[in-house]
C-alpha positions as a printed NumPy array, in Angstrom:
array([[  6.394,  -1.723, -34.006],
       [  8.247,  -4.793, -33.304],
       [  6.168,  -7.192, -31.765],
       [  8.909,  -9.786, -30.908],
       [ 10.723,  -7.491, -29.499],
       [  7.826,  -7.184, -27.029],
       [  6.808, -10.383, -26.994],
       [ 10.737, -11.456, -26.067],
       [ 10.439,  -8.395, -23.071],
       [  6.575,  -9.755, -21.641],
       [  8.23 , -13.253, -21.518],
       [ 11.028, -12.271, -19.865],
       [  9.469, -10.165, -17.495],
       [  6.878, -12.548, -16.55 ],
       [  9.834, -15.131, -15.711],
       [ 11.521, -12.914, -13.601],
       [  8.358, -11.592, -11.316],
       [  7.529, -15.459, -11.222],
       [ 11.165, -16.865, -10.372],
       [ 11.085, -13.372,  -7.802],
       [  8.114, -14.761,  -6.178],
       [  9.902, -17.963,  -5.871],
       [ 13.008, -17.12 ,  -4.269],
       [ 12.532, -13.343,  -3.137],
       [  9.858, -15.383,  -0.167],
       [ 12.434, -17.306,   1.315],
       [ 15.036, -14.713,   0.948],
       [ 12.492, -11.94 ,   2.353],
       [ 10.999, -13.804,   5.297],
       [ 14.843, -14.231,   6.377],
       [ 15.718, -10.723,   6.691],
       [ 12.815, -10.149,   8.044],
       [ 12.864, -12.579,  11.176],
       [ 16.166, -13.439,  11.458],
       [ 18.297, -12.391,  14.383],
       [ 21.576, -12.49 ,  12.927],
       [ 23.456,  -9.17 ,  14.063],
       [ 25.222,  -9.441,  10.642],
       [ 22.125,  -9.267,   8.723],
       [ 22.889,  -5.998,   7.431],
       [ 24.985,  -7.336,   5.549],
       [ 22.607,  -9.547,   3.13 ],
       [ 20.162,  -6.494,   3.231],
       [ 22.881,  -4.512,   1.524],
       [ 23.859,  -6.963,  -1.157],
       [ 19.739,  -7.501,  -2.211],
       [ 19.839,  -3.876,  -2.22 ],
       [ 23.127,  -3.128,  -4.193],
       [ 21.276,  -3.354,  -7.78 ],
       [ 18.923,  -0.225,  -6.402],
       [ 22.232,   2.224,  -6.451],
       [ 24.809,   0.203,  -8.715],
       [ 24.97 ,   1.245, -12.668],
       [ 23.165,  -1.202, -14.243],
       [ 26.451,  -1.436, -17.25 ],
       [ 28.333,  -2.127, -14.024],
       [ 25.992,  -5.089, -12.633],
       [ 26.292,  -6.548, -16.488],
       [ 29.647,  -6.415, -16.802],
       [ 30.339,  -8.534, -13.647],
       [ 27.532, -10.592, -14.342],
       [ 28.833, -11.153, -17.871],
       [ 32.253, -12.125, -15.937],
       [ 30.449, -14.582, -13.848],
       [ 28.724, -16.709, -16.172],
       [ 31.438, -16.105, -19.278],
       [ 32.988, -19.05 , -20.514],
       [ 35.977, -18.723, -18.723],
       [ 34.269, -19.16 , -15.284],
       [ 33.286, -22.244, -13.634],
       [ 29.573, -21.375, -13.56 ],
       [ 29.974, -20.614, -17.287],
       [ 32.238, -23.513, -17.75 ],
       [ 29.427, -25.862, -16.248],
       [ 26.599, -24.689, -17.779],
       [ 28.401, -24.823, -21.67 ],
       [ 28.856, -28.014, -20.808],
       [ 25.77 , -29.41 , -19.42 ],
       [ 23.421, -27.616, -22.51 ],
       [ 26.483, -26.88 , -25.334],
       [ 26.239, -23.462, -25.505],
       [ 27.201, -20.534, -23.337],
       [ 25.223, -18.008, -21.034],
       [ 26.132, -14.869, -22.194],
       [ 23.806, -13.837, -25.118],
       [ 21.238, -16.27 , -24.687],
       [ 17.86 , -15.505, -23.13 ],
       [ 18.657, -17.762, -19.746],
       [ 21.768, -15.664, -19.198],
       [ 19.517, -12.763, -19.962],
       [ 16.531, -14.356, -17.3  ],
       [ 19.165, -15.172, -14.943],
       [ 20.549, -11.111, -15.253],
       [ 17.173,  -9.986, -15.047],
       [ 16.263, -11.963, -11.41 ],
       [ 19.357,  -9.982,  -9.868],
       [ 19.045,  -6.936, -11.193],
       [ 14.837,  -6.888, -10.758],
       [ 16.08 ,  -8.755,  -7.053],
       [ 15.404,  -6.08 ,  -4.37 ],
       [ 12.192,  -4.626,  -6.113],
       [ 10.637,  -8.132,  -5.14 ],
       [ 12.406,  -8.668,  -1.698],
       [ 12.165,  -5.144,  -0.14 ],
       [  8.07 ,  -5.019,  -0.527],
       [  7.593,  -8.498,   0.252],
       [  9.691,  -7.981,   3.31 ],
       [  7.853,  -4.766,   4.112],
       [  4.618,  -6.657,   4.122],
       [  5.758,  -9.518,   6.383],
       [  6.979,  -6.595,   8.9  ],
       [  3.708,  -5.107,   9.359],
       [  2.343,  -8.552,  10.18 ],
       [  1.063,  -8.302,  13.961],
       [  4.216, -10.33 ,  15.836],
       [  1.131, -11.44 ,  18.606],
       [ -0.58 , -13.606,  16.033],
       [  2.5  , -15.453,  14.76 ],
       [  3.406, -16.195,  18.666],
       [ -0.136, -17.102,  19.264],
       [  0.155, -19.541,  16.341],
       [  3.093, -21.133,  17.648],
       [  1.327, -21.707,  20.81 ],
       [ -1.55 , -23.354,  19.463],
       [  0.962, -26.079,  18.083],
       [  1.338, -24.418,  13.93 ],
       [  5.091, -24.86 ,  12.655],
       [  6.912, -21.965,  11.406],
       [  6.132, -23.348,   8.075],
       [  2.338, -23.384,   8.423],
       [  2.562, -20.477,   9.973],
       [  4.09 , -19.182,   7.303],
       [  1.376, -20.359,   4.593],
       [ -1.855, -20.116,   6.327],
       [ -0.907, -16.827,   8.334],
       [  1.576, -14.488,   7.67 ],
       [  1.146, -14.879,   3.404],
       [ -2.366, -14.103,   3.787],
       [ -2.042, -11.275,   5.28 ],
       [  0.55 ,  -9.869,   3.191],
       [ -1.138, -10.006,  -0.224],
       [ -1.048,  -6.368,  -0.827],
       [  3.108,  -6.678,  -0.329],
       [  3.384,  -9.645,  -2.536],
       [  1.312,  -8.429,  -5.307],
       [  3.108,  -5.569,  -5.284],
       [  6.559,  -7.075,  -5.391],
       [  5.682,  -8.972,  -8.036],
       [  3.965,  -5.82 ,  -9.987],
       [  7.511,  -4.055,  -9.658],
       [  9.681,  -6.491, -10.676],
       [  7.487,  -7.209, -13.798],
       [  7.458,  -3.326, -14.695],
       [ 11.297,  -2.847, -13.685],
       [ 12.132,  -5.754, -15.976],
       [ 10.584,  -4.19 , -18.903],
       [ 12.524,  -1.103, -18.908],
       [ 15.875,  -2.949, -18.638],
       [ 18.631,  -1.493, -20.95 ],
       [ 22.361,  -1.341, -19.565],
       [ 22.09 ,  -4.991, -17.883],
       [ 20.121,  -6.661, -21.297],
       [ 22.456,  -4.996, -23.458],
       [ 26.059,  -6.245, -21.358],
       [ 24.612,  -9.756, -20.614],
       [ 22.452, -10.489, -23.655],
       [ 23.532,  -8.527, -26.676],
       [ 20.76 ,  -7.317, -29.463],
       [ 19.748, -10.764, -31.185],
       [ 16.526, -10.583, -32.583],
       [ 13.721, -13.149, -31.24 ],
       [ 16.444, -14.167, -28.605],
       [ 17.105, -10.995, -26.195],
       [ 16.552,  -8.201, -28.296],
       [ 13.714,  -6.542, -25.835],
       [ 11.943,  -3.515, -26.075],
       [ 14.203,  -0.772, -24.896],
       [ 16.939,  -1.973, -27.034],
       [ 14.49 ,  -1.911, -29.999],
       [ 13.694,   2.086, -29.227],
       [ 17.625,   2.487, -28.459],
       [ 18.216,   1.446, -32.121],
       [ 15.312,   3.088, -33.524],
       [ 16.89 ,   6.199, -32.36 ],
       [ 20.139,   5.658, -33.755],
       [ 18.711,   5.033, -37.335],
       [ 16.411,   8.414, -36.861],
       [ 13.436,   6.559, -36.903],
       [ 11.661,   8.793, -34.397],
       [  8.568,   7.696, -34.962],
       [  8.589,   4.126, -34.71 ],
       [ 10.664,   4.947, -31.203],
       [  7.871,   6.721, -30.119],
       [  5.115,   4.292, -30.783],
       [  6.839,   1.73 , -28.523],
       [  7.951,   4.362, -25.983],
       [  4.277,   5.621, -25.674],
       [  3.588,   1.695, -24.737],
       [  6.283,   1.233, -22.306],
       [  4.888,   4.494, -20.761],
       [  1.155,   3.562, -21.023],
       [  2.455,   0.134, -19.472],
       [  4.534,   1.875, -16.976],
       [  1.403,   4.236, -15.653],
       [ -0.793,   1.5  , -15.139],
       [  1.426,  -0.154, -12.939],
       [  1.778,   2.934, -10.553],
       [ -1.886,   3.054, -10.487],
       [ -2.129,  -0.68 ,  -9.377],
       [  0.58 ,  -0.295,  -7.093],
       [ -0.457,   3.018,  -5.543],
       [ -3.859,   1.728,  -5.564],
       [ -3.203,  -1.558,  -3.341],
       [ -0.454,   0.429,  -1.102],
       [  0.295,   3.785,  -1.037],
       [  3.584,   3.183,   0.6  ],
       [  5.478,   0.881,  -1.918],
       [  9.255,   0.807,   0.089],
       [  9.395,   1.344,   3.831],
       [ 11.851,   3.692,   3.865],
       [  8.994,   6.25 ,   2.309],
       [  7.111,   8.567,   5.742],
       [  4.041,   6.856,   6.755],
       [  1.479,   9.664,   5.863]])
């Protein structure tokens, strides 16, 4: 078993459900409260990773931060290297593709929040911001742990998007499913299926904590 190949996917996912919690909160408290009759339209592009391939989402990723593009451009020249095939271009890949897994249940849970005790703290003089910290992220706990749950276990299964964006360099981003892809190609079924049976172990445990907490991970599911 190669354990820097794991130890390169636990880092990686841990950075992503971290930098998810970060920026999926803002992002997540927007769609949810804002009254923008065009919101649909930021819903859909936090959502696009959920039905695009994931080869496709690399490749134009790839494009974006490649040296030929001004992101790409900027960032060779502020650190000397490029992006692509580096573990930040890999991180950065990660936090879009892991991006709605985050933002959809941490949206769910701010939802479900009772609207009368968010006015009633307004009226009793509490900023949106304070609101915001001492109300309605209490109360969504179960949502926020469980956004961060996903994107952590989505992250560690990533194959078409860690492959496009950050190549097979060992210690760097070679991560866990690319280490059972290759195992596989070189017939070495049972080394592939010592690490598959701890993605999968991984994987199960997960669901439990996540079913356990919430039984309804994504809104869209029937209330039961």
């Amino acid at each position: 078993m190669n354990w820097m190949a794991i130890w390169v996917t636990c880092k990686l996912a841990t950075l992503t459900s971290l930098t998810l919690l970060i920026i999926g909160l803002p992002i997540a408290y927007w769609l949810t409260y804002s009254k923008w009759r065009w919101k649909f339209l930021i819903e859909s592009i936090v959502a696009l990773p959920l039905v695009l391939p994931p080869t496709v989402l690399g490749f134009y990723i790839l494009i974006a931060i490649g040296p030929h593009s001004p992101i790409g451009r900027f960032y060779t020249d502020l650190v000397g290297h490029p992006l692509p095939f580096s573990f930040q271009g890999l991180l950065l890949a990660s936090i879009l593709y892991s991006l709605p897994f985050a933002v959809q249940p941490f949206a769910t849970a701010f939802e479900q929040v009772d609207r009368k005790l968010i006015e009633a703290s307004w009226t009793l003089g509490l900023s949106k911001l304070k609101t915001f910290i001492h109300l309605i992220l209490p109360l969504s706990t179960t949502g926020l742990i469980t956004g961060v749950v996903l994107s952590f276990a989505h992250t560690l299964g990533e194959f078409g998007v860690v492959l496009m964006v950050g190549g097979n360099i060992e210690g760097i981003t070679r991560t866990v499913s690319i280490e059972i892809y290759d195992e596989v190609q070189a017939l070495n079924y049972a080394a592939a299926a010592k690490t598959s049976a701890l993605l999968l172990l991984v994987s199960y445990a997960v669901l439990l904590l996540v079913y356990a907490m919430n039984r309804r991970v994504w809104s869209v599911w029937p209330q039961k």
